[in-house]
C-alpha positions in Angstrom: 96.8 -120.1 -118.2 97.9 -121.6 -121.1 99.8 -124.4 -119.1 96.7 -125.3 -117.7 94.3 -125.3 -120.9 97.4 -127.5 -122.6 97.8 -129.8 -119.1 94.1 -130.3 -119.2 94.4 -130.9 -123.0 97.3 -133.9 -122.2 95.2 -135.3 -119.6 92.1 -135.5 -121.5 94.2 -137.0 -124.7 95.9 -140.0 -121.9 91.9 -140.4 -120.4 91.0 -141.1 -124.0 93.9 -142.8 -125.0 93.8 -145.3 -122.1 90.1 -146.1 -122.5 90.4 -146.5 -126.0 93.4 -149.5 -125.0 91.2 -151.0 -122.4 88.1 -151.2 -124.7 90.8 -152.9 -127.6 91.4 -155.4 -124.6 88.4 -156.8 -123.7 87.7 -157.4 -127.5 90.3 -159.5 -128.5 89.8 -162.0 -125.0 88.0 -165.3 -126.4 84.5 -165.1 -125.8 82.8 -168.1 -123.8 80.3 -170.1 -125.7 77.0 -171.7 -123.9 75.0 -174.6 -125.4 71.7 -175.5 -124.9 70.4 -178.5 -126.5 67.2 -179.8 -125.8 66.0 -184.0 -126.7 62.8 -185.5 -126.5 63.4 -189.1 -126.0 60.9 -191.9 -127.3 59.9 -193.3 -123.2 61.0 -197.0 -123.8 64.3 -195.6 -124.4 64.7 -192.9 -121.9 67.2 -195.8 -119.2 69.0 -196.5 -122.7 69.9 -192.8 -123.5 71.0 -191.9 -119.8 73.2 -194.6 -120.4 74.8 -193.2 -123.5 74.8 -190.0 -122.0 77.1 -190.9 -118.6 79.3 -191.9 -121.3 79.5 -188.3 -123.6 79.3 -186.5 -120.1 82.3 -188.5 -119.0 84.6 -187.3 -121.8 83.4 -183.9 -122.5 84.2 -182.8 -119.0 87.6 -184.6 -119.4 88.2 -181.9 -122.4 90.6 -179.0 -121.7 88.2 -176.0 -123.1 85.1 -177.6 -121.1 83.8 -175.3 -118.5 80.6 -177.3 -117.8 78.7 -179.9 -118.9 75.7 -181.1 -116.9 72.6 -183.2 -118.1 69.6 -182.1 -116.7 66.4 -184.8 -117.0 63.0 -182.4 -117.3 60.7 -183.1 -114.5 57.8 -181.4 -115.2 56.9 -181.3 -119.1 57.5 -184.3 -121.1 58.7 -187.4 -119.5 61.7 -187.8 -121.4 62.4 -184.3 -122.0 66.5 -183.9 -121.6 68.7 -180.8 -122.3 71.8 -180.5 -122.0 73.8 -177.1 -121.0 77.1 -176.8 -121.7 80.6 -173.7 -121.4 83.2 -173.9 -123.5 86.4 -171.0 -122.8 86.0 -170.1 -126.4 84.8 -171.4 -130.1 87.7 -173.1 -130.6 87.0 -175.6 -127.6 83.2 -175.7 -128.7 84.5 -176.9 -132.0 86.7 -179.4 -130.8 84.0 -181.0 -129.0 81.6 -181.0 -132.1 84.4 -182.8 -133.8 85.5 -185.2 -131.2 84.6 -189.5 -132.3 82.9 -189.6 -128.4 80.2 -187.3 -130.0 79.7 -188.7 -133.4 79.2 -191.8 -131.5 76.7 -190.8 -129.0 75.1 -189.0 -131.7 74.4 -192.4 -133.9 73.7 -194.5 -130.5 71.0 -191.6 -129.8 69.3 -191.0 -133.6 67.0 -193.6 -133.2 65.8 -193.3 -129.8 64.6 -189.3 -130.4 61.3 -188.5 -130.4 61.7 -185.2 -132.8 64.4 -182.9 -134.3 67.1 -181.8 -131.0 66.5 -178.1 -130.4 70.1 -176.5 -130.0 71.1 -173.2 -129.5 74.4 -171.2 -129.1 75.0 -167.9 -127.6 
């Protein structure tokens, strides 16, 4: 009897053990970061912007931690209502992007041609 109750103890102690590892794991793995950024565009500029935007689309998809970056024009709402939804494999690569000269430069070409503040958000 006691070689069972000190078998089952082992067993449990591995069972814990092992989950304890797996759940370590899964923490330290990069955690993928989504962007959302929504721009109202003033409507005499809304053929300008799509221009500039080809461009920042172009390069960001060329980057190595880019998972997806897609423009999306909003059909229903506003008429120049854009957003933007972007993957990045980790913060790291999200940061690279938000310091990359493509975006500071699309970012002044753009400035003038919003219509209010960018709503962004991370998750």
């Amino acid at each position: 009897m006691k070689k069972l109750v000190l078998l089952l103890a082992i067993v449990c102690l591995t069972s814990i053990s092992y989950a304890q590892q797996k759940s370590t794991e899964k923490k330290s793995e990069p955690m993928k970061k989504t962007v959302i950024a929504r721009l109202t565009i003033k409507k005499e500029a809304a053929d300008k912007f799509v221009q500039f935007a080809q461009k920042i689309v172009g390069e960001t998809r060329k980057e190595a931690g880019c998972i997806t970056y897609i423009l999306y024009k909003n059909s229903f709402g506003q008429e120049a209502q854009f957003i933007f939804y972007e993957e990045y494999k980790d913060q790291a690569a999200l940061d690279f992007h938000n310091k990359s000269e493509y975006l500071k430069l699309f970012l002044s070409q753009i400035t003038p041609m919003l219509e209010g503040a960018p709503v962004v958000e991370v998750f």
